[in-house]
N, C-alpha and C positions, 0 to 999 in steps of 0.2 A: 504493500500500500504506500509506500516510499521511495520513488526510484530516486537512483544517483545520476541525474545528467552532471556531475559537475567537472568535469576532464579540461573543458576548455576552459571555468572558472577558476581555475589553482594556477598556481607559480612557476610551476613546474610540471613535470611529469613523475619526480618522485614524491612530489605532492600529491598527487592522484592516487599512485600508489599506495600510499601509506593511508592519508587519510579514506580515499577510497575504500582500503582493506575493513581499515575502524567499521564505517559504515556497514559492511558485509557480519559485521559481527553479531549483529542486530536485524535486518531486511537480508530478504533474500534479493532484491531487485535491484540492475547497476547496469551501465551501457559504460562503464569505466574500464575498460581490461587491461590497464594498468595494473587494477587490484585485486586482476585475479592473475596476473602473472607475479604480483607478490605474493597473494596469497598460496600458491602453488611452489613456491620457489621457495618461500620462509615457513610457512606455518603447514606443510605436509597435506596439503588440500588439493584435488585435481582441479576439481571447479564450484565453486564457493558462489557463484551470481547467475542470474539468471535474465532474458529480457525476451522481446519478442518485435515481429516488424513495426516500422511504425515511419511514418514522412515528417518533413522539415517542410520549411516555406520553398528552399528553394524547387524542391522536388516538383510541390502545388503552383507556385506561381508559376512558373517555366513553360506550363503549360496554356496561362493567359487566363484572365477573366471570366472571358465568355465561355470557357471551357472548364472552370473549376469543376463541375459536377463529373465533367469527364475524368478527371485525375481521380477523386472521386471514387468513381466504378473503376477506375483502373487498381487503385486500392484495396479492393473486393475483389477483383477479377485475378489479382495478383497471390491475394492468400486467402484461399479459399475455406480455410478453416484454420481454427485459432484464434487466438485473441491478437488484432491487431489495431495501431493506433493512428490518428488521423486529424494531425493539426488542421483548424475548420475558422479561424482568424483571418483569413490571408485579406480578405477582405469585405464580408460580411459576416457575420457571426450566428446572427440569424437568419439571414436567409440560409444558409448553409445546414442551420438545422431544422427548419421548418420548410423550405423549399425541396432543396438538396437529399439532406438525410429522412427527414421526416414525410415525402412525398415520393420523390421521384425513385430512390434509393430504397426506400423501407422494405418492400418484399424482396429483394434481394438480402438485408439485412438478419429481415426475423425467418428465412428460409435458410440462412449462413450458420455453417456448423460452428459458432465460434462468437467472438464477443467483438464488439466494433466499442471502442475507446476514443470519445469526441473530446477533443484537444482547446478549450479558447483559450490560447496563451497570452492572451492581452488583456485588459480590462479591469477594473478598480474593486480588488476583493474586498469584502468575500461577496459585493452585488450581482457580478457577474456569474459566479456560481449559481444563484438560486434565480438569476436569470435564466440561463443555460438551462438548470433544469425545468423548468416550469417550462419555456420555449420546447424544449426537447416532451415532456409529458402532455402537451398539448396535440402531440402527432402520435407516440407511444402507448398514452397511457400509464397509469402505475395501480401498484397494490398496496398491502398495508402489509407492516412488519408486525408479530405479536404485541410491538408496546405503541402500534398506531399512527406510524412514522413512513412518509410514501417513500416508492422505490419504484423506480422503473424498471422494463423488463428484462431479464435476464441475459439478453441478447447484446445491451446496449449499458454503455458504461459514459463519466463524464473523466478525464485529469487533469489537473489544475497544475503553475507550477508555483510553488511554496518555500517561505523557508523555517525555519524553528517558529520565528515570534511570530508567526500566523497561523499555525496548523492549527490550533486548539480554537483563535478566535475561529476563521472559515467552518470548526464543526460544527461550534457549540451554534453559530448563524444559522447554521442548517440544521441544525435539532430545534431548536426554537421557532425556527417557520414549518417544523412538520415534516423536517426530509428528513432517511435515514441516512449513517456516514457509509452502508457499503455503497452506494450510488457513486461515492468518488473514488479516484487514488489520487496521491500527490506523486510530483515531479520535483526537483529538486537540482538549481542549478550550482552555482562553489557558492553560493550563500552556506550549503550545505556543507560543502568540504572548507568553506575560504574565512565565510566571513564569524571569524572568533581569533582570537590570539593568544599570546601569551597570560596574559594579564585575566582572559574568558573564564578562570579557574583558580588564577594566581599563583602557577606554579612557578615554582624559584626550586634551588640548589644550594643549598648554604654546608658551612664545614659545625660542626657539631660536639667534637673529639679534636683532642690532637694527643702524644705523645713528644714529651721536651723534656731534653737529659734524662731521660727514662721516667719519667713520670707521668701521670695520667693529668689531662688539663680538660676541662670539659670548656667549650665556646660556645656562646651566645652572640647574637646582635640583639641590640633593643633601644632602637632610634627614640628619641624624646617626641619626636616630630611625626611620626608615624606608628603608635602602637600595633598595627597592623602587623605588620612589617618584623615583629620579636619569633626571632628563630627559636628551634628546642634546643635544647642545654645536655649535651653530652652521648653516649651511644644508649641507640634505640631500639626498640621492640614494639611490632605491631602485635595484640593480644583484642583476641574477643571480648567485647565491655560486658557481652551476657543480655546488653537491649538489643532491639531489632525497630527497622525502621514499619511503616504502617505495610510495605511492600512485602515484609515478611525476610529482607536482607538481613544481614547482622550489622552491627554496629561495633564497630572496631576502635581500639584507641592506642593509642600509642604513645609509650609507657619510658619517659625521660631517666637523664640521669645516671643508665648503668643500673636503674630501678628494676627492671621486667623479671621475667621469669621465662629462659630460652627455652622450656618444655613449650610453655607457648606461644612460642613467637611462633609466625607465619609468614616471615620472610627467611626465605630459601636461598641458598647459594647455586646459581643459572651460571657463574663464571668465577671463572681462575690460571692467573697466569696465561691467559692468550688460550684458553681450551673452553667449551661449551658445555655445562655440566648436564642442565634439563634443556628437553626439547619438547615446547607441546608443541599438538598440531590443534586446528583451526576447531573441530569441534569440539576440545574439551573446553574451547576457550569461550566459546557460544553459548554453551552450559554453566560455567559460571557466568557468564553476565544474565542468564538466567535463575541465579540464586540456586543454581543444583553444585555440591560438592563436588568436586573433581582430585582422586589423586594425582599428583606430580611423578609425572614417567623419569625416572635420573636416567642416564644414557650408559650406560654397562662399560662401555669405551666412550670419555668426554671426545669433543669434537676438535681440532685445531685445526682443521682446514677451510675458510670463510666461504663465502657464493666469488666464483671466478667470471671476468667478464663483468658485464652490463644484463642484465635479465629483461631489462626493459624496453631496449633499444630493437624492437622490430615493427618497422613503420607499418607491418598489414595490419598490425594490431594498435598504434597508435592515432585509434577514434573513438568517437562515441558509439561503440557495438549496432545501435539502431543502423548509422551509417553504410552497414556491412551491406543492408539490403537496399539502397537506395538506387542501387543499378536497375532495375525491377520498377524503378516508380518515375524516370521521365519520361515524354514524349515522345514514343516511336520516331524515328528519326534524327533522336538528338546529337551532333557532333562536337560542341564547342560549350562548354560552361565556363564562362568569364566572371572571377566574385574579387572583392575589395573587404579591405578592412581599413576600418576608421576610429578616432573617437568622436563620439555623438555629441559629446558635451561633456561636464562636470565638474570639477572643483577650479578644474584652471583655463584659462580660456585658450593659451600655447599648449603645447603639445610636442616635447622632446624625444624623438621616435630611437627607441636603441634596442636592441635585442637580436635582432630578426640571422645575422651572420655564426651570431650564436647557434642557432636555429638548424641554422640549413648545414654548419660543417659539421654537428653532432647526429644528427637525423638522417636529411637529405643528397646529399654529396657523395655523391659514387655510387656503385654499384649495391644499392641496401634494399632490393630486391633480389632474395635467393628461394630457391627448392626449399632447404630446411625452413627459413620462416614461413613461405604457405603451407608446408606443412601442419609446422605447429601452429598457424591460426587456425587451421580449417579442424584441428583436433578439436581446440577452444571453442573455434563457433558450434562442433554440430553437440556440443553437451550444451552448451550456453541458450542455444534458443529452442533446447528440445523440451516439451510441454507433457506431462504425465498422461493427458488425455488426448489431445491432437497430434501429439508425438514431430518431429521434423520434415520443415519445408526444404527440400536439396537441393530448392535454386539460391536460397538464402546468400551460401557465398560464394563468389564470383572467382572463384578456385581459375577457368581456361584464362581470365583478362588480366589475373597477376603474371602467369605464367608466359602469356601474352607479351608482358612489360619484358620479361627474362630474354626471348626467343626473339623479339624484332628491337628491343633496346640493351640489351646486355644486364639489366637489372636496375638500369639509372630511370627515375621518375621523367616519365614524358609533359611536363610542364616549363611554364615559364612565371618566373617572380620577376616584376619590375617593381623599385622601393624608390621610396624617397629614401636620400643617402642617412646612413647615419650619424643622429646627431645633430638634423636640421628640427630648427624648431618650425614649426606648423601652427597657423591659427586651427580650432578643434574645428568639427564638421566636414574634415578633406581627407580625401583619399591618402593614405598612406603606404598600400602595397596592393599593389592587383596578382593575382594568380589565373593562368588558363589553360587547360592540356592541351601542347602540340600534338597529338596521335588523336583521329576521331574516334578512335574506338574506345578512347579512353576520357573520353568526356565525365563520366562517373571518379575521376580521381580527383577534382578539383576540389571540391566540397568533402570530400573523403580525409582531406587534408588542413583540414578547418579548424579540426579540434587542438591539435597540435599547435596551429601558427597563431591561433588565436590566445594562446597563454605567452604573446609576446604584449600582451595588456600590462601584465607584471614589467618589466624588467622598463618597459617604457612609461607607464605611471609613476614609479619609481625614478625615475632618473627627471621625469616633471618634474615632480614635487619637491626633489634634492637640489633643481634648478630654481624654483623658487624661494626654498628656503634661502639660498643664496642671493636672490636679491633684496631676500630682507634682510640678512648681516649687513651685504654688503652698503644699504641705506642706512644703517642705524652707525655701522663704524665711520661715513662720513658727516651723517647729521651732527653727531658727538665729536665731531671735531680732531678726529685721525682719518685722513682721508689715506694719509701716507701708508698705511695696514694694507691698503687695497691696493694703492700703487704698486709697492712692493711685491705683493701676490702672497701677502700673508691670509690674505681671507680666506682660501680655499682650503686653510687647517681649522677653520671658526666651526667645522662641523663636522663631530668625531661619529663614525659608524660602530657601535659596537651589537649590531643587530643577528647573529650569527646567533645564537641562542634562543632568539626570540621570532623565527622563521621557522616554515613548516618542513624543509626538507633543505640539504647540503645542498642540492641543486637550486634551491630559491634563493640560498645564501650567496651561493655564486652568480646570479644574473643579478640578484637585486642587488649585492655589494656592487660589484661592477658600474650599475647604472649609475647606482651613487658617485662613482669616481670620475666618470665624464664630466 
């Protein structure tokens, strides 16, 4: 009832992964396979997420206006069974469901072995929601749930897309005008994976112990200025306090001082001296955050050998999984998709574009299309989108047009990037990179490769707003009356980076330090 779109909202790619995995630990639902290629690689899991067909605007609009209903039936036509899903915004929202779905479309629908998922990704929650469904029940129909709560047919579903501080207002809206919550699912873009930080929990790292000339020192912090902020005092022990939270969790505390009692501590030694003592894998770990006990496996032979290579680094797999099926859903004839990224707006009205070479010599460049990686997507995709009751669509992935890329390009992506150089600053609202594939037959790679170049937001926001901050130093050190700071080029030390700790992945630390440094 949660998916993860959030792949092109993170920092990174091992931002995806990681916080991606988090996600998986809790929903089974993710177009992120990032995080199932960590989850597979780190935590002993084959495939931990699951998703199903579904279109994007480009897919819908591409094929025009006047033809939306046809994209439409080609939606239907295309997966004939299954639950698949179908952004219905692109430019009306009602007509689309009362027109489109609700008229022209409907017997094809409720005759479809499978569930149709209507998409309004626009519009001002949670109105829209009970817009949507009242518009949609007014062609469908609905029943009553045993506590009196409508629902439409079974055939037909709405997903919205959300992020934390809205999902409880959007339900409880809809319980209160009378809808039930299985009527929806949420969508979730890096609001989901992105937007929280360090400070979201207030996690820190402080020293606690020390040992000086053989003695035992226990260390505190305890600012005047911040009680908050009073570290514990000496070595620790987590111990069951014996309450439980209303969840039925336990409630844990942790016991200062050299005070505990190691029979009950429940913190385990996982490492030593460069060797891996415990290994869990993905389900024992799903069951504690489900409040079930789990023993701890210790590994009979510790580990000293780490993950070799990059696990992450295979571009068939670097999309939003939906994507995989998007070959299936243009316009018969299509040869050329030409798409731009921009900023639309926001905090600042320039726009310092950096990242993007980053990009393309880590990813893009050279031959990073081989046999072994469609391989291993195509292993990925046919458990990833396979459904317990509808079972798998085998046109799903486009296994001959990679192979394609290998056999008439040597494995080098058939596109072209033209960029504004790096480093120029841009008023917002302008094109900053176009992408198009040179090969017609490979028109389906443009957009395939979205999700990736689209986490050049990071590294370029960043290097904004680093840009900024520096023209407020550097006004306030000549209004105050040292211009000479600035002359010299002492200003560009006026703002220390010490953000590596406080970033969600080594890899966000590296574009975003970076950006900072231009």
């Amino acid at each position: 009832k949660l998916h993860d779109f959030g792949f092109r909202g993170v920092s990174s790619v091992e931002s995806a992964a990681t916080g991606g995995a988090a996600h998986l630990v809790n929903f089974l639902g993710s177009d992120t396979m990032a995080a199932l290629m960590c989850i597979k690689e780190y935590y002993n899991e084959s495939i931990a997420g699951f998703s199903i067909p579904a279109s994007e605007h480009s897919t819908m609009t591409s094929w025009g206006r006047e033809h939306e209903v046809d994209a439409m039936r080609n939606m239907l036509i295309q997966y004939p069974k299954g639950i698949v899903a179908c952004v219905s915004d692109s430019y009306d929202i009602f007509q689309a469901c009362e027109k489109y779905w609700g008229t022209e479309l409907k017997d094809m629908i409720m005759a479809r072995d499978g569930v149709l998922v209507v998409r309004p990704d626009s519009g001002e929650l949670p109105k829209i929601v009970l817009d949507v469904l009242e518009s949609l029940a007014g062609k469908f129909g609905t029943s009553n749930t045993p506590t009196g709560h409508k629902l439409l047919p079974p055939k037909i579903r709405i997903q919205v897309i959300a992020c934390s501080n809205s999902l409880e207002m959007i339900l409880r809206t809809m319980t209160d005008a009378g809808w039930a919550a299985d009527n929806l699912a949420f969508g979730s873009g890096g609001a989901l994976l992105q937007k929280l930080h360090r400070d979201t929990q207030k996690c820190a790292f402080k020293c606690s112990y020390a040992m000086i000339n053989g003695k035992n020192v226990d260390v505190v912090k305890d600012p005047i200025t911040d009680p908050g902020k009073k570290s514990k005092k000496g070595r620790l022990t987590l111990e069951d306090s014996g309450e439980k939270f209303p969840s039925g969790a336990t409630k844990w505390t942790t016991v200062t001082e050299g005070k505990g009692d190691p029979a009950k501590d429940i913190l385990v030694e996982v490492f030593r001296d460069g060797k891996l003592l415990i290994e869990d894998n993905f389900a024992d770990i799903r069951k504690r955050a489900n409040n079930e006990r789990v023993e701890l496996k210790k590994l009979a032979v510790p580990k000293g050998v780490g993950t070799v290579g990059d696990p992450f680094n295979n571009i068939v797999m670097l999309t939003d999984s939906y994507k995989v099926t998007h070959h299936l859903q243009y316009p018969p004839g299509t040869t050329k998709i030409y798409s731009y990224f921009e900023s639309r707006g926001g905090a600042y009205e320039e726009v310092c574009f950096f990242g993007l070479q980053y990009y393309l010599k880590k990813y893009m460049v050279g031959p990073v299309v081989t046999e072994a990686k469609i391989k291993q997507a195509e292993e990925y995709f046919k458990i990833h989108f396979s459904h317990p009751v509808w079972g798998l669509n085998e046109k799903l992935f486009n296994r001959g047009a990679w192979e394609d890329i290998i056999k008439k390009h040597g494995g080098h992506l058939p596109v072209i990037v033209k960029a504004v150089p790096e480093g120029t600053v841009v008023n917002y609202k302008n094109v900053l990179f176009t992408l198009e594939n040179t090969d017609d037959a490979c028109f389906w790679l443009t957009n395939y490769l979205e999700s990736l170049l689209v986490q050049l937001w990071y590294p370029t926001t960043v290097c904004t707003q680093s840009r900024e901050q520096k023209k407020i130093i550097t006004k306030y050190l000549k209004d105050t009356g040292t211009p000479d700071v600035v002359e010299n080029g002492l200003h560009v030390f006026k703002l220390h980076d010490f953000g590596f700790r406080g970033v969600s992945s080594v890899e966000s630390a590296a574009t975003g330090g970076a950006a900072h440094l231009v």
